[in-house]
C-alpha positions as CSV (number, residue, x, y, z in Angstrom):
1,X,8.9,0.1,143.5
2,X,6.2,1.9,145.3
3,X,8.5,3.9,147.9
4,X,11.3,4.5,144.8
5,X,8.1,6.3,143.5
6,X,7.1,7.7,146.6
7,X,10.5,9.4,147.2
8,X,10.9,10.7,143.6
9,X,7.6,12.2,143.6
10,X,8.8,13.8,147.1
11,X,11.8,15.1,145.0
12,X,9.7,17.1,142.4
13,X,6.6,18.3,145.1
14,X,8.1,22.1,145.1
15,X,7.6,21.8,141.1
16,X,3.5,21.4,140.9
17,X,4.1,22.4,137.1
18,X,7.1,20.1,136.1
19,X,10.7,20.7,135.4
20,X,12.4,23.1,132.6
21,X,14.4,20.3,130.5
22,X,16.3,23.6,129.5
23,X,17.1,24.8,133.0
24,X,18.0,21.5,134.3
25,X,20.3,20.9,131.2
26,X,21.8,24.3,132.4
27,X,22.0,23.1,136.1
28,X,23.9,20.2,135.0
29,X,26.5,22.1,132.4
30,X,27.6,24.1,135.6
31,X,27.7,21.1,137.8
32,X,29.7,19.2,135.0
33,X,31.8,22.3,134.7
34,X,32.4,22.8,138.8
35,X,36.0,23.3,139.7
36,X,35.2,21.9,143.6
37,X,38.0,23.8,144.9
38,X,36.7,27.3,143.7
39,X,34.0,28.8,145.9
40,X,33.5,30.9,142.6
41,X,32.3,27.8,140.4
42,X,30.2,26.4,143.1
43,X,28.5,30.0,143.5
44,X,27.4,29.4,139.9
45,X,26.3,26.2,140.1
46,X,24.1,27.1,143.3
47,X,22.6,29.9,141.1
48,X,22.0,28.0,138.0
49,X,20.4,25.2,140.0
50,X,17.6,27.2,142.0
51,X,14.1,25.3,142.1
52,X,12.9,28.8,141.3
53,X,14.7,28.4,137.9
54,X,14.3,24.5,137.7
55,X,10.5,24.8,138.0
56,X,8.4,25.5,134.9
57,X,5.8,28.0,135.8
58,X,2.0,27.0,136.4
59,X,-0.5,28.3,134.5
């Protein structure tokens, strides 16, 4: 339990200030909505899913 803890805390360490449930909901729409064999659709997905987007700001 403790190292399933460790490694998702490891996950989240560039996010001091938590996720945005609103951004990551975005992040996974685009992944749901990838077409894997259009370099297009994974551009998107790369953009929508940027920690700088994912991460909520710190006060």
């Amino acid at each position: 339990m403790d190292s399933a803890r460790s490694a998702r805390s490891g996950c989240f360490s560039e996010c001091p200030g938590g996720i945005d449930s609103n951004e990551l909901n975005e992040c996974l729409q685009e992944i749901g909505n990838d077409d894997c064999n259009n370099p297009l659709d994974t551009l998107g997905r790369i953009v929508a899913c940027r920690s700088s987007d994912l991460c909520r700001a710190t006060p």
